[in-house]
PyMOL CGO cylinders between C-alpha atoms (Angstrom):
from pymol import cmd
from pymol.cgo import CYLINDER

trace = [
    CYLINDER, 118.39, -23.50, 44.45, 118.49, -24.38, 40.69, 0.3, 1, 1, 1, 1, 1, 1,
    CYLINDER, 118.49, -24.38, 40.69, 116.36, -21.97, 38.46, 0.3, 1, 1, 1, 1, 1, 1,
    CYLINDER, 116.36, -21.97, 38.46, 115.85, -22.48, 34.97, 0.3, 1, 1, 1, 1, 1, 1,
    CYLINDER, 115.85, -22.48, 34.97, 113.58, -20.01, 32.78, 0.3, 1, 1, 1, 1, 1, 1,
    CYLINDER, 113.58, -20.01, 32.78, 111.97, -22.42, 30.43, 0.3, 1, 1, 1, 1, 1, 1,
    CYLINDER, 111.97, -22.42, 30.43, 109.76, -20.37, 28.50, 0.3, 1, 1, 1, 1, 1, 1,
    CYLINDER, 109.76, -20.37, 28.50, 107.82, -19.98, 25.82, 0.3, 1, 1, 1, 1, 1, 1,
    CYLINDER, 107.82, -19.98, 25.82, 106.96, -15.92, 26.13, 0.3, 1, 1, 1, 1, 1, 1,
    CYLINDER, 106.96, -15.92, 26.13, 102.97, -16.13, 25.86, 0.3, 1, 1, 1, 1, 1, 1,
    CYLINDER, 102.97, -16.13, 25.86, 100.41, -12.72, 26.30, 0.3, 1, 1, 1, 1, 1, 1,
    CYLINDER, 100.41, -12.72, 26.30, 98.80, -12.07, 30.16, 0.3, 1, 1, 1, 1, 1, 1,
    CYLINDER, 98.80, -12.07, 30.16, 95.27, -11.21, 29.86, 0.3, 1, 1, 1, 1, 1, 1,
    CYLINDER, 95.27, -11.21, 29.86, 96.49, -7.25, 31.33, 0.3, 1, 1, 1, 1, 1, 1,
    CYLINDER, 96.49, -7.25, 31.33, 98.85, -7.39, 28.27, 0.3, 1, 1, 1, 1, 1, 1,
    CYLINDER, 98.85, -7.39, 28.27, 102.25, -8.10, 30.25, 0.3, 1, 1, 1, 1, 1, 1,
    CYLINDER, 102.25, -8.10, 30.25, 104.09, -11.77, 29.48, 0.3, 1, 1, 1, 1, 1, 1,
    CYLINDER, 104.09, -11.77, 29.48, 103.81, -14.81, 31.05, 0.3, 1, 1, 1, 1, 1, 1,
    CYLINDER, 103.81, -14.81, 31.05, 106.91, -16.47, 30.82, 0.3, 1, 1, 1, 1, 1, 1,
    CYLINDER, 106.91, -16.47, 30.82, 107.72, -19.81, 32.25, 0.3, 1, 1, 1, 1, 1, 1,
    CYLINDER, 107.72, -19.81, 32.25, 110.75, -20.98, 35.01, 0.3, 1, 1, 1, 1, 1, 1,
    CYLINDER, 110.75, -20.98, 35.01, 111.62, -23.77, 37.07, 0.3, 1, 1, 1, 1, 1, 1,
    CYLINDER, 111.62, -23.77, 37.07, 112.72, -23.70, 40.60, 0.3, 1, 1, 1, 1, 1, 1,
    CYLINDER, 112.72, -23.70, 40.60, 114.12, -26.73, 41.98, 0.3, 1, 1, 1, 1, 1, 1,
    CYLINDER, 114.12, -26.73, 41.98, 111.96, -28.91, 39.26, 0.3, 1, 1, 1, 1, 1, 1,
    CYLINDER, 111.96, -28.91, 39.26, 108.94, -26.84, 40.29, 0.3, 1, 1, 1, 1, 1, 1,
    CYLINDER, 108.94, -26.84, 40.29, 106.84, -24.54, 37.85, 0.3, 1, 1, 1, 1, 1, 1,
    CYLINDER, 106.84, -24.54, 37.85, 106.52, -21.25, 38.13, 0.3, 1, 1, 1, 1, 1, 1,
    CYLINDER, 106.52, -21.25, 38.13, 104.80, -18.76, 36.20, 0.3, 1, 1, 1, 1, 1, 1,
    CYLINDER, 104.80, -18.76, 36.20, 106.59, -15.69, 35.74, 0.3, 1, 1, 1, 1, 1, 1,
    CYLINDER, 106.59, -15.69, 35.74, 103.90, -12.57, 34.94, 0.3, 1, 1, 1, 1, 1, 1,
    CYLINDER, 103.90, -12.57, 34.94, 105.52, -9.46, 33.89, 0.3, 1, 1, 1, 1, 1, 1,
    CYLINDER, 105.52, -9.46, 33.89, 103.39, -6.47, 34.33, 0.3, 1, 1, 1, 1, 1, 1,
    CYLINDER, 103.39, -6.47, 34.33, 102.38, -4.42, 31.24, 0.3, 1, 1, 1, 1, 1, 1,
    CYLINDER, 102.38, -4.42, 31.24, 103.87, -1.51, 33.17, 0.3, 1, 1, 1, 1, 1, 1,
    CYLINDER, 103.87, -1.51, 33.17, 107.01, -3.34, 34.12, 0.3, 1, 1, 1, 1, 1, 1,
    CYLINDER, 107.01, -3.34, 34.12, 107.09, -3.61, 29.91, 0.3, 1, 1, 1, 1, 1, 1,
    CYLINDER, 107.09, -3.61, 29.91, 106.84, 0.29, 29.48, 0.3, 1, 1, 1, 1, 1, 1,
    CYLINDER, 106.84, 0.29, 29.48, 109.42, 1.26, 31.80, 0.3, 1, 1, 1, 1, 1, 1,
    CYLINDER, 109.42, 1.26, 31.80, 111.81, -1.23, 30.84, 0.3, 1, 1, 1, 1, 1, 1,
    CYLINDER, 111.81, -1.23, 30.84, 113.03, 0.64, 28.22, 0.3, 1, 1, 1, 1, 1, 1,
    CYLINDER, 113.03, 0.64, 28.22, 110.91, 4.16, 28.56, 0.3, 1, 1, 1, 1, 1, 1,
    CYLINDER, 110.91, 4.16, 28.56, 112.86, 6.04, 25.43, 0.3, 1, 1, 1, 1, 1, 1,
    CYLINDER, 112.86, 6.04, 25.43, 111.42, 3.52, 23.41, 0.3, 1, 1, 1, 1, 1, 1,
    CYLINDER, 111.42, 3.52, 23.41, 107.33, 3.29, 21.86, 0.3, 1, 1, 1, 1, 1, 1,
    CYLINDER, 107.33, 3.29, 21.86, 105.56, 0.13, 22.96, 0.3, 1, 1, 1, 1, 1, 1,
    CYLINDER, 105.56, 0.13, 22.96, 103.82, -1.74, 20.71, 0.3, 1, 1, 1, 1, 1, 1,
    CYLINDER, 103.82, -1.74, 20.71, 103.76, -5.70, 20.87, 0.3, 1, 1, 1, 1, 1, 1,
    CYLINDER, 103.76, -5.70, 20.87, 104.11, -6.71, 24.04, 0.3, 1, 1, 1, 1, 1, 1,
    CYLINDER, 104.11, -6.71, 24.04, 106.28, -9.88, 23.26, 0.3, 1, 1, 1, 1, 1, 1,
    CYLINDER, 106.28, -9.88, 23.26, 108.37, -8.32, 20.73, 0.3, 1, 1, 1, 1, 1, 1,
    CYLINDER, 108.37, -8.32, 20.73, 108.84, -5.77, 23.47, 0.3, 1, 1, 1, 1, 1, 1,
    CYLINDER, 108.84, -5.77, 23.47, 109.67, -8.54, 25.94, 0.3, 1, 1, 1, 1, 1, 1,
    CYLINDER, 109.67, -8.54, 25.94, 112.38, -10.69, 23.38, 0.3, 1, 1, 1, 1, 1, 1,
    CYLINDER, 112.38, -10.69, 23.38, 114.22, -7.48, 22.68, 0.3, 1, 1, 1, 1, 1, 1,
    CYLINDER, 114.22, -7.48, 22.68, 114.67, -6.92, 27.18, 0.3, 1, 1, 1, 1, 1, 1,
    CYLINDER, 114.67, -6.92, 27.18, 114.46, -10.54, 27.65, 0.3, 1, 1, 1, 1, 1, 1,
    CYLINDER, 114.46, -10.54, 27.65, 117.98, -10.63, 29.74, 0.3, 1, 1, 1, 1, 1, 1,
    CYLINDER, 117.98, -10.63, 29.74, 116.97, -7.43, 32.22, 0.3, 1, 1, 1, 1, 1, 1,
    CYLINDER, 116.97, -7.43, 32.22, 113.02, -8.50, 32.52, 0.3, 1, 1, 1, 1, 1, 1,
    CYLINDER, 113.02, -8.50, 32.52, 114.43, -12.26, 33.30, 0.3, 1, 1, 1, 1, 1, 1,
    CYLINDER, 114.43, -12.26, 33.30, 117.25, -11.01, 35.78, 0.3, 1, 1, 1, 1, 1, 1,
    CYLINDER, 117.25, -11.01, 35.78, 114.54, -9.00, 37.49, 0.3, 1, 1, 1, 1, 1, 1,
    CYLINDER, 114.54, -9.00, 37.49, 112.82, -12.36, 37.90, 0.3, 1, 1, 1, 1, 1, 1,
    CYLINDER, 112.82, -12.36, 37.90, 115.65, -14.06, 39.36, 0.3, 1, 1, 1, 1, 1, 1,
    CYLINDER, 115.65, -14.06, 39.36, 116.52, -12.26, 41.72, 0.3, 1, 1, 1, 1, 1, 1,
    CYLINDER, 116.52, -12.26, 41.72, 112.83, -12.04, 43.34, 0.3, 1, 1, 1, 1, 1, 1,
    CYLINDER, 112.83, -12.04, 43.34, 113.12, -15.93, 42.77, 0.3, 1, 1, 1, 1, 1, 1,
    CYLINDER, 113.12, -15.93, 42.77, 115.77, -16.33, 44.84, 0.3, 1, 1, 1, 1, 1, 1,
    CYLINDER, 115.77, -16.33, 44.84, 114.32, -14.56, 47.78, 0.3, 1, 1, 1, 1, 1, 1,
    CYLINDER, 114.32, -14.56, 47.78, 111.68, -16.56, 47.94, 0.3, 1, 1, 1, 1, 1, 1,
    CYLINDER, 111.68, -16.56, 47.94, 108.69, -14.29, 46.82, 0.3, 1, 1, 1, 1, 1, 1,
    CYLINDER, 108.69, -14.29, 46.82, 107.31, -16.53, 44.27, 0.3, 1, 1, 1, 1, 1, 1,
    CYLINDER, 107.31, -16.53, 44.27, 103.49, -17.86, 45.87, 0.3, 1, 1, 1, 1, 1, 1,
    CYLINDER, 103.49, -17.86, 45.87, 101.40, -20.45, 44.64, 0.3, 1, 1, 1, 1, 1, 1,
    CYLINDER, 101.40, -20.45, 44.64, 103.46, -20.75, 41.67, 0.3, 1, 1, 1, 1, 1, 1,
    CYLINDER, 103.46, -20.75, 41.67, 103.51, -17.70, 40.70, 0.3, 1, 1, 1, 1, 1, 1,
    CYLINDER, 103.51, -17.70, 40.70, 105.36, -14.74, 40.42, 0.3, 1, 1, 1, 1, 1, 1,
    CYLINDER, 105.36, -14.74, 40.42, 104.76, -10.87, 39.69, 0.3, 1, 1, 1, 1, 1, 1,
    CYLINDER, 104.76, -10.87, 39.69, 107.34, -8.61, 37.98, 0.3, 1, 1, 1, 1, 1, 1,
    CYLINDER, 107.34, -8.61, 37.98, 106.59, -4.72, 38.12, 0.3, 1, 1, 1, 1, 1, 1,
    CYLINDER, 106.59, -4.72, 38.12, 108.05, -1.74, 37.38, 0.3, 1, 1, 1, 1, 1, 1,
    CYLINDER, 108.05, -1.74, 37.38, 109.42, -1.35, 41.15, 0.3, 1, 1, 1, 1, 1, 1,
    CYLINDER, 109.42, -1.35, 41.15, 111.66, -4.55, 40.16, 0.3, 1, 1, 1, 1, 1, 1,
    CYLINDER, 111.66, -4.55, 40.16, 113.26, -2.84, 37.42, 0.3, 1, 1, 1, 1, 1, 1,
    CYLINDER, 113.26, -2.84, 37.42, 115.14, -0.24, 39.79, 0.3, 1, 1, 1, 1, 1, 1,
    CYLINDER, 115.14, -0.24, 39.79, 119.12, -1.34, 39.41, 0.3, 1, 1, 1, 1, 1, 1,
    CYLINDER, 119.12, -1.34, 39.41, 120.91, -1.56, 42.29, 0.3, 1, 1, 1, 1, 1, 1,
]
cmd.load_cgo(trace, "trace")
């Protein structure tokens, strides 16, 4: 399975990111939840969204990954939440 995050970081209409991957030359459009955003980093104050998502880029993408590679992508598209964020 070859997975590349292609970007670029846009806003979701709930105020999460949308950011953009491939999976074995496939699109797939990675949302990450507004909440999944918060909780990322909870000691810190939200404000923009994608300035929020550059700085936890690494952890939010990782997050993605690993769902990716289990196979729970559908349609094309794939939904990061808080829940993903628990390390293991």
């Amino acid at each position: 399975m070859k997975i590349e995050f292609i970007g670029p970081a846009s806003l979701a209409a709930d105020g999460g990111v949308i950011y953009l991957a491939t999976v074995d030359g496939k699109n797939v459009e990675c949302h990450f939840s507004y909440e999944a955003l918060e909780d990322i980093d909870p000691d810190t104050v939200f404000g923009d969204a994608l300035e929020h998502f550059s700085h936890h880029q690494l952890l939010l993408l990782s997050a993605a990954e690993k769902k990716l590679i289990k196979g729970i992508a559908h349609n094309g598209k794939l939904l990061v939440n808080s829940s993903d964020l628990r390390i293991d």
